[in-house]
Every structure is written in structure tokens, then in C-alpha cells.
C-alpha angles and dihedrals in degrees: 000000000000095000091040088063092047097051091051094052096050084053092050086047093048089046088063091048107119109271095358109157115197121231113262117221116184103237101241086052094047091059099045093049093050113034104039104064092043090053092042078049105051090041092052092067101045132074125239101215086057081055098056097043078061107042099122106057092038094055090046096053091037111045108005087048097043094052087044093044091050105048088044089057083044104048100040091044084047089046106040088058086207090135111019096256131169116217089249105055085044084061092055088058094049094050087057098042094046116079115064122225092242078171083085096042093052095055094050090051103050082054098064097039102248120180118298088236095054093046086053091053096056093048107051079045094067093043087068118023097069093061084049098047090048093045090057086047084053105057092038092052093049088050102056102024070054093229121144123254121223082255125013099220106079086200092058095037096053086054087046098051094041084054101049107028091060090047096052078053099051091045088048093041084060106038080057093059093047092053091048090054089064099037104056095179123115099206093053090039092057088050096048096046076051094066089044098092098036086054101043088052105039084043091052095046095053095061082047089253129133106282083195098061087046090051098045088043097048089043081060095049097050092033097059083034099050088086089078083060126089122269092250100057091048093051093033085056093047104071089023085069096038085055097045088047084050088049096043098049090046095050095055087040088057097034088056093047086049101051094036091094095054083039081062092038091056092042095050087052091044087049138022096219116043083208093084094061103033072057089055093047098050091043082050092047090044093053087045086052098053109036100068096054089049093045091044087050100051096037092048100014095061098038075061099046087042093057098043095044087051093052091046093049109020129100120205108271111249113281084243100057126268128108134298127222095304097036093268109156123238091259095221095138111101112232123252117265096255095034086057087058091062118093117236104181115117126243119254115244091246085062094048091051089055096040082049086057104050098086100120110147116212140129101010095048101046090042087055098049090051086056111060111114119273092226137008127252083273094052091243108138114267104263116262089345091154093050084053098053089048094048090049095045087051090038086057099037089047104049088039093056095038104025101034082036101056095027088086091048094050104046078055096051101045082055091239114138112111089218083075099050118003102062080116098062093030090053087044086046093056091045089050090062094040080057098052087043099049093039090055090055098054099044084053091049094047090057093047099049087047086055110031114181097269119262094029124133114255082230097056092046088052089045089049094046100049088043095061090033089070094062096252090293096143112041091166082079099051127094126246098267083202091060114094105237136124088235100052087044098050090050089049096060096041102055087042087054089045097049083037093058086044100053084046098054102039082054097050089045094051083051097054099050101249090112135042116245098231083057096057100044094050083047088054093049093057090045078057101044088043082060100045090049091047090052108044089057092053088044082056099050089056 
């Protein structure tokens, strides 16, 4: 949060510099150069199968929280007349103010060591509010610029755009496989997976889908397939897309300082009195404020009251079927195999307190405001283009200082950091996937010393074994896999088939729940990193 904010000060204090002149981005540029990358980034990192155990919560703070985020902005700022605003363009400022940065929450979080669960729901939030919260921008841009959408209907146009933009991702994601396959070369694979995002959303949006769907979906597909990559382009990506998050956030941040003196040149032409509109930006943020907490606490509060009033006044449902005290069918029907997968339990209020806080604005919001169209399709000016930048600017600034500044001190108050109480699981969680790791090896080994290459020595299948066995620890012992002997080659394929089995089964047993997702990611880095180290000292011996 902190370098955000002073970033965003030095650009205000260069904007006031004598004949600066900002840079101009056109606004359909500016989006796809910023918010692709972030969300390929951020999907990247997270497992699908942890997305869909969490469906529920993620959709309804995604997608339910960011329309009704968004109408609630519209229709207050219409009503209030304290800045002349139509509906529509009201609509425009609540599409923009409506989706919160969770990028920021969830570092924070992950900080301060919050519950793996809540950490999974941010995150799946900020894979898909944002295309929500566009495609709402979209619609109510087109209707007041009076431009034409791809499909009139905006119901049928938001289904059409969640159906086909994830579609354009998956086709990309494994196009992009395929290509990686070919290539085998970690310096071309790491510039290709960095026109993946820019492709998935520029192809979307040409078929008038949701290029951020396509993004989030395509950064899932190369993500879970990146296993079949070398261990240089995994760990080379790694710290590639954490430079390029860090380069992105900094440049909106910038772009917004920059511009803020000519967005108070063009409001003092647009009012005579700046109040009205500094009035119009605290009533936003403290919409924006308030929302989130009201709509966290009647989507997961009530799943809660409702559950506590039925096990005070409910009686089991008869063993034959029929309905118990309150009308609560006897639930004899299996669930479906992937509705089995979602995970049903209910948040504690600790953790509602924390998700209701979450609501920082940031890249997505100001990148937004600075894109609204100059002009309409008639060439008259947008309508208060410059209000809505202002109220966005103060919207982000506010929730970031009262919101990100208090966030840190809350989770510590409320006593929730896993650090404090969950070493246990944490510490279970590591030795599960010790366990996966070391029982795929020696299931791979077993296998290898029952059927030796034929013609080997006992001894050397033993030495090469062993060898293995003790996790590449001491490469001093291992042959030169470049040297062309039977030995060296015997010992190559084997360690690749025994990284390879561990890689596989930490992943099948991440996907079937048995392990949590942070603790095998942080297993298959150290498989990498075990490589790299392997093979760097046997690069050195050469």
C-alpha cells in the first residue's frame, strides 16, 4: 500500500512541474496493457480445483458484490443530485468504483499469515470481479457515449461474454502447451507465456467477449500445465511475472499522479466550487465503505443464522422421505461429482469481519477511470469525465489509507493469523507432502531395482538408487549425465522419472483435497530448486 501512495505523490508533484505535459494512452490501450498481465499473473499462481471448492463465496463476492456494488453507487450518486449526474453516467462511476484490488488484501494477508481458506477466497475474488465489474463499464459506456454493443440485451451480452471469453482462454492455454512442448527452451518459452495474456484478452475482445475471463482462464490452463515444462522456465517465470506485477502497479499508479492537476483543471472548468464534488467523493467512498461489510454479512451471516435457527428448532426428517419440524427434506440424494468438490462449510465471524474489510480499490479502478472515452460517438465531450476520475482517485486513496491501513491491525486484533495458532497444521501440511514426495520415489525406485536395465551390476543399481534416494544431495557422487555412458544414462532417466512421479502426485493429491495448495507449491519449488541446484553442480564439474 505504502509505495503505491508514494508513487502516486511524486506523480502529483511532477504534474505541477512548469510546462509538463502528461502522456496520453488511448483507453482501450491503456487496459489491455495493464490488466491483463496482473490477472495471467495472479492465475497463474492459483489451482483450479482450490477455485472451485470455493465457488460459492468467490461468485458471490465477484460477481453478485460487484453489480450490487455497483447499482447501489448509481442510483445514490443519480439520486443525491450533488453533482448533476444521469443514471447512466452514474453507472459508468460505479462500474469503476466497484471492484476492490484484493491483490493488495491478499498480500497483506499472506503477510500476516490469514487462513488458507480466506486467502483462497480473495483470491478467486480478484480473478473475476474485475471482468464483472468491465463488462458493466462496458455496457454503460456504450449507452451513454451512444456507441453499440456487440448485443443489445446486457443480459444476454454478460452470458455471452462469461461463455466465450473463457472458451478463447482455454483454446489459447493449450495452444500454448502445445507450443512449449516443441520449443524446449526456457528463454523462448518465457517470451511466449509473456504474449499469453496480451493474446487471450485482445482475441476475446474481438469476438466482444470478456478478454478477462479469457486471461484468468488461460493463466489456469498454463499454470496446472506448466509441470510438463523444464525447471528453468518455471523458476525463470516466477520472478519474470513478479517483476512485471511490481512494473504494472507502479505505472497506473504513476499515470493517475501525473494526470490528477489537468483532472482539477477540467473540474474547475465543468463547476464553479470544487466542494460539490469533494461532497460527491466522501458520500462514494462511504458507500463503498459500507456496502461490502452489509452484503458480506447477508450473503455469509445468514447462511450462518439460518443454520443455527434450523438445529435449535428442527426435528430429523422421517427415515422414508418427507419433511421434518420447519419443512427440511430428508437429504438422501448424493451430490454430484463436482458439486462434492465445493466446500460448504461457513466462514467464522472472525473471518467475515476480515473478507468485509477487504474492499481497497486500486489498479483496476483507477485504470478504468483513465479510460472512459474522451468524446462520444457525436464528438460532444463524456459527460463529467473529469468528476468521475476525481471520485475514483479519492474512492482508491480513501479505502487504501483507512481500509489497507487498519487491515494489519485488525487481523491482529481479531487474533487470526495462522502463525499464532495453526503451526500445527501448517507443520502436518509440509510432512504430507514429504510423504507424497518420498512415496513416489519409492514407488519409482522399486520399480526400477525389479526391472534393472539388463546387463547392469547389482552394485551400480544400488549406487544409483541410493544416490537418488538421498534427494541429490550429493552431486559430487553423481555421474556426468553428458557423458555417454550406460551409467550416466541409466541415472538420467531415472531421476527425470522420479522428479517427474513426485511432481504428479503432489499434484493429484492437491487436487483431491488431501493437501493444501500453499504446501504444494512451496514442495514443487523446492523439487525445482533441487534441480536447479543438481544441475548447476554438475554444469560446474564439466
Amino acid at each position: 500500500m505504502e509505495p503505491a501512495l508514494i508513487i502516486v505523490v511524486v506523480g502529483i508533484a511532477v504534474s505541477f512541474m512548469p510546462d509538463f505535459e502528461p502522456p496520453e494512452m488511448d483507453s482501450h490501450i491503456l487496459l489491455t496493457v495493464v490488466l491483463p498481465p496482473l490477472l495471467y499473473s495472479a492465475a497463474l499462481d492459483f489451482s483450479f480445483p482450490t477455485f472451485l471448492r470455493n465457488i460459492r463465496p468467490i461468485l458471490g463476492l465477484g460477481v453478485g458484490l460487484v453489480v450490487v456494488s455497483a447499482f447501489t453507487v448509481a442510483a445514490v450518486s443519480a439520486w443525491l443530485v450533488v453533482v448533476p449526474l444521469t443514471f447512466g453516467v452514474a453507472l459508468v462511476l460505479g462500474a469503476i468504483v466497484a471492484p476492490p484490488d484484493a491483490v493488495t488484501a491478499v498480500a497483506v494477508g499472506r503477510k500476516l499469515g490469514l487462513p488458507k481458506r480466506v486467502m483462497a477466497i480473495l483470491t478467486g475474488e480478484s480473478l473475476i470481479n474485475d471482468a464483472a465489474a468491465l463488462t458493466l463499464f462496458t455496457i454503460a459506456v456504450a449507452q451513454v457515449a451512444g456507441t453499440h454493443t456487440f448485443i443489445e440485451n446486457p443480459f444476454l451480452l454478460f452470458g455471452y461474454s462469461a461463455v466465450v471469453g473463457p472458451l478463447v482462454g482455454a483454446l489459447l492455454g493449450y495452444v500454448t502447451l502445445w507450443l512449449r512442448e516443441r520449443l524446449a527452451n526456457p528463454g523462448l518459452e518465457t517470451v511466449q507465456g509473456l504474449l499469453v495474456p496480451f493474446g487471450a484478452f485482445i482475441a476475446a475482445e474481438e469476438l466482444h467477449a470478456s478478454g478477462v475471463l479469457a486471461v484468468v482462464v488461460a493463466g489456469f490452463v498454463v499454470g496446472n500445465g506448466t509441470l510438463g515444462a523444464g525447471y528453468q522456465t518455471r523458476l525463470q517465470e516466477r520472478y519474470v511475472w513478479n517483476s512485471v506485477d511490481v512494473l504494472l502497479e507502479a505505472f497506473v499508479f504513476a499515470y493517475i499522479g501525473l494526470h490528477l492537476r489537468f483532472v482539477l483543471e477540467d473540474l474547475r472548468e465543468a463547476h464553479e466550487s470544487l466542494a460539490e464534488v469533494a461532497v460527491a467523493s466522501a458520500i462514494v467512498l462511504l458507500i463503498v465503505l459500507a456496502i461490502r461489510p452489509l452484503s458480506v454479512f447477508l450473503m455469509f451471516g445468514r447462511n450462518k443464522l439460518f443454520q443455527h435457527v434450523e438445529a435449535k428448532l428442527s426435528v430429523p426428517a422421517p427415515e422414508r422421505g418427507g419433511r421434518g419440524a420447519l419443512g427440511t427434506k430428508a437429504k438422501n440424494k448424493p451430490l454430484g461429482k463436482w458439486r462434492s468438490k465445493i466446500d460448504r462449510r461457513s466462514l467464522s465471524w472472525r473471518e467475515n469481519v476480515v473478507v468485509s474489510w477487504t474492499g481497497m480499490r486500486g489498479v483496476v479502478t483507477l485504470a478504468a477511470a483513465a479510460a472512459i472515452p474522451v468524446t462520444t460517438a457525436s464528438g460532444e465531450p463524456f459527460p463529467e469525465r473529469a468528476t468521475i476520475q476525481a471520485i475514483a482517485f479519492v474512492v482508491s486513496v480513501g479505502t487504501l489509507l483507512i481500509q489497507g491501513g487498519s487491515l494489519p491491525w485488525l487481523i491482529r486484533r481479531l487474533h487470526l493469523s495462522r502463525f499464532s495458532d495453526d503451526h500445527a497444521f501448517d507443520r502436518g501440511e509440509e510432512l504430507k507432502a514429504e510423504r507424497v514426495v518420498h512415496d513416489a520415489a519409492e514407488e519409482v525406485l522399486g520399480e526400477f531395482r525389479a526391472n534393472p536395465p539388463a546387463g547392469m551390476n547389482p552394485e551400480l543399481i544400488v549406487q544409483i538408487s541410493n544416490t537418488i534416494a538421498r534427494h541429490s544431495q550429493d552431486a559430487d557422487e553423481m555421474p556426468d549425465p553428458e557423458a555417454h555412458t550406460k551409467l550416466a544414462g541409466v541415472f538420467s532417466a531415472l531421476y527425470r522419472d522420479v522428479l517427474a512421479a513426485q511432481r504428479a502426485a503432489l499434484i493429484a493429491e492437491r487436487d483431491n483435497g488431501n493437501i493444501e495448495d500453499e504446501a504444494v507449491r512451496a514442495m514443487l519449488e523446492r523439487l525445482d530448486l533441487q534441480e536447479a541446484g543438481v544441475s548447476a553442480r554438475l554444469e560446474s564439474r564439466l
